[in-house]
C-alpha positions in Angstrom: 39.8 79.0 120.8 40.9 81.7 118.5 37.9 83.1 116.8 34.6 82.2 118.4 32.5 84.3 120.4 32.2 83.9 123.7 28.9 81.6 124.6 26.5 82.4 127.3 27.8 84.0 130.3 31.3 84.5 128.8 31.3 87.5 128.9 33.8 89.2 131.4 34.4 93.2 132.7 34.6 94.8 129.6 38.0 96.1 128.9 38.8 100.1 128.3 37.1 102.9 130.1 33.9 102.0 131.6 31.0 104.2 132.7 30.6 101.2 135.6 33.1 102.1 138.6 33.2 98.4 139.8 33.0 97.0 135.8 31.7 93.8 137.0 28.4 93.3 135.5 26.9 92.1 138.3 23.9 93.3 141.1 25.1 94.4 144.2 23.9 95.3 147.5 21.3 97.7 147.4 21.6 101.3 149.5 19.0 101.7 152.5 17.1 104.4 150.8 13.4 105.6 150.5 11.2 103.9 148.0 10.3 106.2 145.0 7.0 104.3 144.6 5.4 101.2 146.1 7.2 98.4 144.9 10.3 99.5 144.0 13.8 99.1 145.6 17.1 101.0 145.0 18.8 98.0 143.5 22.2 99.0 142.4 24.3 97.5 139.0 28.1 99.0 139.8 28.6 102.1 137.7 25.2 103.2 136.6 24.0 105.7 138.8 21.9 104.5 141.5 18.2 106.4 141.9 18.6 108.8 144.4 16.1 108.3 146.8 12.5 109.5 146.4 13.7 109.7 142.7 15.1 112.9 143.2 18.1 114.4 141.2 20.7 117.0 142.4 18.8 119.7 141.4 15.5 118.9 143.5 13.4 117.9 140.0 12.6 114.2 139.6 15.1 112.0 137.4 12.6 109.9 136.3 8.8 110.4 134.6 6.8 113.0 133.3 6.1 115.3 136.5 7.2 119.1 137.2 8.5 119.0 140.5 7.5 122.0 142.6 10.0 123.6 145.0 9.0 124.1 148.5 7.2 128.0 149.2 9.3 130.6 151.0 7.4 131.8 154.0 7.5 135.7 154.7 10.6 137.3 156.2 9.4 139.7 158.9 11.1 143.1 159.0 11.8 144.8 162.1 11.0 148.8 161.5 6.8 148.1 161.0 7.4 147.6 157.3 5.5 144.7 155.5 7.0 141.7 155.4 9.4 140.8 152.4 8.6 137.4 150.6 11.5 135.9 149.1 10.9 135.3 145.4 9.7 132.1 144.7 11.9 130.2 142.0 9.9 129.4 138.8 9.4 126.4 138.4 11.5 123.9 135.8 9.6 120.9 133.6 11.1 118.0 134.3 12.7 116.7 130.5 10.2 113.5 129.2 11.2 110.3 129.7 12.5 108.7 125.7 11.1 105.3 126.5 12.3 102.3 125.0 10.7 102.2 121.7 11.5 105.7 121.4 15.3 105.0 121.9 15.1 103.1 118.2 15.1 106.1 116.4 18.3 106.9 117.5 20.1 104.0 115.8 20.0 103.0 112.0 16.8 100.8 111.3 17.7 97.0 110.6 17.3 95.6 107.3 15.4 93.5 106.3 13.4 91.4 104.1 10.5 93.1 102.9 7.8 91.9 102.3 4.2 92.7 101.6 1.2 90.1 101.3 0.0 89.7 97.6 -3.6 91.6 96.9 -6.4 90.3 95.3 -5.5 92.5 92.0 -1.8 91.6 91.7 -2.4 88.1 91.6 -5.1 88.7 89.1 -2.3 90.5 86.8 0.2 87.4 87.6 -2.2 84.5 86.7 -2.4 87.0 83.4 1.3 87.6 82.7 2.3 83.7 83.5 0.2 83.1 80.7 2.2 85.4 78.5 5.7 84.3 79.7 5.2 80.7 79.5 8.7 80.3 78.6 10.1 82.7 81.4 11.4 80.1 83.8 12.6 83.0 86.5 8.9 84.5 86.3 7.0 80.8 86.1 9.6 80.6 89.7 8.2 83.8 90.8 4.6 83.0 89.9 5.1 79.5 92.1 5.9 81.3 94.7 3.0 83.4 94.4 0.2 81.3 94.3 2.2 79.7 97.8 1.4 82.7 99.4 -2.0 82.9 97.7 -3.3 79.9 99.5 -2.2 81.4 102.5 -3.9 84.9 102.2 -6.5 85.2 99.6 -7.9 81.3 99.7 -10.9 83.0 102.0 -11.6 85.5 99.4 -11.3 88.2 101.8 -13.6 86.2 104.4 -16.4 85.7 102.4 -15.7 81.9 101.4 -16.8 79.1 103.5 -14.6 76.4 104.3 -15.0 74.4 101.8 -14.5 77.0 99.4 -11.2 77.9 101.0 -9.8 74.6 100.9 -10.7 74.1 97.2 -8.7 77.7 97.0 -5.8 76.6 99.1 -5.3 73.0 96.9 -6.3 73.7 94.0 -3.4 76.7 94.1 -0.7 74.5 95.7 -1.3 72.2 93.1 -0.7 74.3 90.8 2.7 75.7 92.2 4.5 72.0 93.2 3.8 71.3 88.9 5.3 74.6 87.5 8.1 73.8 90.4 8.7 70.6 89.2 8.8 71.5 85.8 11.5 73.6 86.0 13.2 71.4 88.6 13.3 68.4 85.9 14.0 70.1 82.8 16.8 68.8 80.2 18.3 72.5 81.4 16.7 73.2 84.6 17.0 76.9 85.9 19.5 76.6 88.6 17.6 78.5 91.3 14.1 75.9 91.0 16.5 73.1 91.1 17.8 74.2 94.6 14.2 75.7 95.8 12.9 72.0 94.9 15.2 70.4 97.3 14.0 73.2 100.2 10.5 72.4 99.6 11.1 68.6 100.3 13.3 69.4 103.3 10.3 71.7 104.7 7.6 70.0 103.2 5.9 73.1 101.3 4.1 72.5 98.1 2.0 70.2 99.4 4.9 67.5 99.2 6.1 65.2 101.5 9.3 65.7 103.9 11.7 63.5 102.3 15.5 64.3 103.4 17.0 62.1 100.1 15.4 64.0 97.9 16.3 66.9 99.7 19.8 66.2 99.1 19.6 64.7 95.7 18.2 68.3 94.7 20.9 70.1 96.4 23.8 68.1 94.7 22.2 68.6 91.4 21.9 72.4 92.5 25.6 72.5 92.9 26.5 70.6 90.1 24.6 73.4 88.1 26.9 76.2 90.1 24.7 77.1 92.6 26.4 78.5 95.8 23.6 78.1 98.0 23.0 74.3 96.7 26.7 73.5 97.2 26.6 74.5 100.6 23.5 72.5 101.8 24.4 69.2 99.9 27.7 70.1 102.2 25.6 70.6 105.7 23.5 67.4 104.2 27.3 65.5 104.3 28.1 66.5 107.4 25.5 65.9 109.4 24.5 63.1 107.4 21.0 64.2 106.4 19.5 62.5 103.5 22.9 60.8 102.9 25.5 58.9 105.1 27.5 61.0 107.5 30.9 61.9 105.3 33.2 64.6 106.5 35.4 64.6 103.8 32.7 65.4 100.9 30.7 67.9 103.3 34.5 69.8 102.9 34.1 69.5 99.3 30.9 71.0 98.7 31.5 73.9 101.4 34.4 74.7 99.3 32.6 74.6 95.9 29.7 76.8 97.4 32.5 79.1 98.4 34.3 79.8 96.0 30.8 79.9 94.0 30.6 83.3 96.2 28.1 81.8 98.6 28.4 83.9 101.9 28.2 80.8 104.3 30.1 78.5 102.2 32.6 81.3 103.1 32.0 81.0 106.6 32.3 77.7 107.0 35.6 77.7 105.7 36.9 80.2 107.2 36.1 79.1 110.8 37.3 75.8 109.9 40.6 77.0 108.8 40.3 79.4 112.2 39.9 76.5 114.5 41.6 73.7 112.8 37.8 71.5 112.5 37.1 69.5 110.0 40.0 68.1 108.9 41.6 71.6 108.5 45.1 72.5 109.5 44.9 75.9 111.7 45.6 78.9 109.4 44.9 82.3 110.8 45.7 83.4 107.6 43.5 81.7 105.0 40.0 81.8 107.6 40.9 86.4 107.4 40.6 85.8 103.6 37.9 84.2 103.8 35.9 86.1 106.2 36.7 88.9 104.3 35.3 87.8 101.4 32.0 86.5 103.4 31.9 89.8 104.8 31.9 91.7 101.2 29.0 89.4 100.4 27.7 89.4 104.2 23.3 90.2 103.8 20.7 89.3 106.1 20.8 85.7 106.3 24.4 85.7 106.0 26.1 88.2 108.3 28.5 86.1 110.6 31.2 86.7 108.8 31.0 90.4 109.6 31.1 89.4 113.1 33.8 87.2 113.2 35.8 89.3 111.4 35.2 91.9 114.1 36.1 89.9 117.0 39.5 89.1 115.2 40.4 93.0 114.7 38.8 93.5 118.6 40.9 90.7 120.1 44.1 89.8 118.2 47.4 91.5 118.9 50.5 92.9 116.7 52.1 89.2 116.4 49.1 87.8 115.1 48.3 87.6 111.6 45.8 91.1 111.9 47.0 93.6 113.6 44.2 95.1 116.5 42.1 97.5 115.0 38.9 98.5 117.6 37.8 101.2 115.2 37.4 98.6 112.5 35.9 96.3 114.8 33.2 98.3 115.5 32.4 99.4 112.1 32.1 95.8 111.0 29.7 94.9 114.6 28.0 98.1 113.3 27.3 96.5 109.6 26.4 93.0 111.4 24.0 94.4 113.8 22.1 96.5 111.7 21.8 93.0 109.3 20.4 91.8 112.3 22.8 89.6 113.8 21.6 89.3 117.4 25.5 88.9 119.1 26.7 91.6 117.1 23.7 94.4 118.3 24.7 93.1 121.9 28.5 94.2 121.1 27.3 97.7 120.0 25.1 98.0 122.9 27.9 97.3 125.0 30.0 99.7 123.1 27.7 102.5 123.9 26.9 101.1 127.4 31.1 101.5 128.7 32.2 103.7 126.1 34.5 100.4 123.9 35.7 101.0 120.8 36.2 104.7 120.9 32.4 105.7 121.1 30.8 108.1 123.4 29.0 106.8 126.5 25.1 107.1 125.4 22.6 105.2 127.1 19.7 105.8 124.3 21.5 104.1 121.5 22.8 101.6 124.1 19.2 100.9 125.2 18.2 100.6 121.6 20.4 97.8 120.2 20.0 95.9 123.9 15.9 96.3 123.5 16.4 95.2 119.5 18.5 91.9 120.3 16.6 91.2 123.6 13.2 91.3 121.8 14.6 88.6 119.6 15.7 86.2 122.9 19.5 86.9 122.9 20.3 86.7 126.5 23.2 89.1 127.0 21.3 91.8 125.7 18.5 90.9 127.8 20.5 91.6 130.9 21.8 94.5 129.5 18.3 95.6 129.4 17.9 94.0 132.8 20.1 96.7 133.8 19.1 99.7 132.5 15.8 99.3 133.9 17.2 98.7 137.8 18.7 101.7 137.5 17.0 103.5 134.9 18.6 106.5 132.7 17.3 110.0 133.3 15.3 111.7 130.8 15.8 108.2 128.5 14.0 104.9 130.7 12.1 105.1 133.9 13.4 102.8 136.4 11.5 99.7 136.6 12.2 96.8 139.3 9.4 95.0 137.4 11.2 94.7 134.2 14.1 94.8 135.4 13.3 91.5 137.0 11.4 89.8 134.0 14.2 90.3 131.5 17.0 88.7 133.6 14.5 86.3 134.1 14.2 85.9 130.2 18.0 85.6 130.3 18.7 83.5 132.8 16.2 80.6 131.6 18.2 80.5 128.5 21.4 79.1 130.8 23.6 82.6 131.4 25.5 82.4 134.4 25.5 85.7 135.5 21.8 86.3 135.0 20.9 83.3 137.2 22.7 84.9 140.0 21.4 88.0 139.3 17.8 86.5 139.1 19.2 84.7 142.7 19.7 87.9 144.4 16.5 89.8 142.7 14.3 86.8 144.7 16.8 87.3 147.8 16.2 91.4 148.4 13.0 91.0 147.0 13.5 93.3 144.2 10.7 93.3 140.9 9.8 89.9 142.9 8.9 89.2 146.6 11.5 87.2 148.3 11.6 84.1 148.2 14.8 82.3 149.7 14.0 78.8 148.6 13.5 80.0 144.6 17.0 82.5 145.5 19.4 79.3 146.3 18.1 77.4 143.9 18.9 80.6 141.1 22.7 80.7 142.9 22.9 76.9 142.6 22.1 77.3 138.7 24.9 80.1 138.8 27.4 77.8 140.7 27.2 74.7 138.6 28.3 77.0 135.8 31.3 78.1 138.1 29.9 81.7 138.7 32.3 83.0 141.6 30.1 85.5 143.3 27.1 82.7 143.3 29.6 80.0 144.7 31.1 82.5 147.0 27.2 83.7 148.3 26.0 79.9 148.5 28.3 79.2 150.7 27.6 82.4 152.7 24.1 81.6 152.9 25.1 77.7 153.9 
């Protein structure tokens, strides 16, 4: 389907050059080799380079960790006229460059934006209670000051620890209170500010302000949200429609509020339409045409809660051809995965890992930064990045991450729980050669059996090897 991302263990050899000889992705057999400590095995991913054994490197120094390696001391040459012996010089000896280390790597990439935020202090929300009493009549600032006392009831209801309980609670309710009746005040007004109305309608969906969760009130806020020309309104009364929340299921209003919100300018009111219009859901006709303008103009507005249209943008300009309505363009796809990832956008920071992992998109093979954006997305659970990572660590990357069995085993374990094919079979073979794991056949067929029922070749094809 034109469009989508590929899910969970979708991915395939990436195309273009590739820093991986075999380009498969996968664990293969591992070399008979010395151990470079107790523990550890040469497992091999095709492509990166395999530890050499005793973790040395071509020029006798270590490839991996902190230590000076120390090159064996000529003995004395005996000369044949009486003379003293000769001793060869000894060759000085070369400190072995320290290893980056994965947090390290993340100064090498751009740092990811996001919402700042800092918890309120005792002395700003003194000078807030003060200036709400000043701008009674400020209905963005009585908003702001809601929100406030929210997070007061959270962080200062203790009074820095020296309240007791019952003192804190007071605290806590007698400042939630407070916030659900300036909300509601604005909410309800003969001309409500348009941004209460739709936070209203959040706070019942979520049940902040002390209110109950009620799902038709939820909606009922959202509508009149939209109503007032609020994007973000228009498109939740539309998610409300369309999966019936809080009203009854209708498909053909859901439409009509996702286009309101987008037009509005709201970034996934965009989105929505566009990947309707790119897959022909919803009721839409397919037009390759109409979802590019629209992810275009999601992606002008694209921000941190918002950035999928950045991405899908990006897999249009990676994947599409000349008779398609845009031309292939992988130096503007990888901009545009740049922008996404470094929103935050977990499937995008696996792309640009990628990139840097093969050498896609026209960028320079460079394990650091591909370590980076795989460590960024894998810290957050996205599973592809977490075998990336998985990767790196069997093999490690000299003078950038020690090879690790350990990890290398526990984040294709984090990846395969989450359902990705090829980290299941790589998990089956880790338990199998007993690498990061002891082996344990039973747990390794039952790993390749996960694999297979996904259709995994090289787990069907070593089930029935082993059967």
């Amino acid at each position: 389907m034109p469009g989508v991302s590929p899910g969970p263990g979708a991915r395939g050899p990436p195309a273009g050059p590739q820093r991986r000889p075999s380009g498969q992705g996968q664990v293969v057999a591992a070399p008979q080799a010395p151990q470079s400590s107790p523990g550890k095995t040469n497992g091999k991913v095709p492509g990166r380079p395999v530890p050499p054994p005793n973790g040395l490197g071509q020029f006798g120094q270590q490839s991996y960790g902190q230590q000076t390696a120390v090159a064996p001391v000529p003995q004395p040459t005996q000369r044949g006229n009486g003379q003293a012996p000769v001793v060869a010089q000894q060759p000085v000896q070369q400190p072995v460059e320290p290893v980056l280390g994965l947090e390290a790597c993340q100064s090498t990439i751009p740092p990811e934006v996001t919402v700042q935020h800092k918890n309120i202090t005792p002395a700003e929300f003194e000078e807030l209670k003060r200036l709400a009493k000043e701008r009674k009549n400020d209905a963005a600032f009585q908003l702001l000051y809601a929100k406030k006392l929210l997070e007061a009831a959270i962080v200062l209801s203790n009074e820095g620890g020296r309240a007791d309980r019952k003192t804190t609670y007071k605290n806590q309710k007698k400042w939630i209170e407070q916030a659900q009746k300036i909300v509601k005040k604005l909410a309800t007004a003969s001309r409500p500010l348009p941004e209460s109305v739709f936070y209203y309608g959040t706070c019942f969906g979520s049940g902040t302000l002390g209110l109950e969760v009620n799902k038709e009130k939820e909606y009922e806020f959202y509508v009149k949200a939209s109503k007032l020309k609020y994007g973000k309104g228009a498109y939740r009364a539309g998610v409300c429609c369309e999966q019936g929340s809080g009203t009854k299921r209708d498909i053909e209003k859901a439409i009509q509020f996702y286009k309101h919100g987008a037009e509005l300018g709201d970034p996934a009111a965009m989105f929505k339409i566009a990947m309707a219009n790119l897959n022909g859901t919803l009721g839409f006709t397919q037009n390759t045409a109409q979802a590019v303008q629209w992810l275009e103009r999601g992606a002008a507005k694209a921000d941190v809660e918002s950035p999928n249209s950045l991405h899908e943008l990006a897999n249009l300009y990676e994947n599409s051809d000349a008779s398609k309505t845009l031309a292939k363009n992988e130096a503007k796809a990888f901009e545009l995965y740049l922008k996404a990832a470094t929103l935050g956008y977990m499937p995008s920071q696996f792309k640009v890992g990628s990139a840097y992992e093969y050498g896609l998109f026209g960028c320079q093979i460079d394990p650091r930064q591909s370590i980076a954006w795989y460590s960024r997305a894998a810290k957050k659970g996205e599973p592809q990045s977490e075998l990336g990572l998985s990767g790196w660590y069997l093999t490690g990357a000299p003078s950038v991450l020690e090879q690790n069995n350990n990890e290398a085993y526990m984040w294709a374990r984090r990846a395969s729980e989450k359902g990705l094919a090829k980290a299941q079979y790589s998990v089956g073979y880790f338990l199998e050669k007993g690498i990061g794991t002891p082996v344990n056949m039973f747990e390794a067929r039952r790993w390749y059996g996960k694999a297979a029922a996904q259709q995994h070749p090289k787990a069907l094809a070593r089930l029935q090897e082993l059967n």
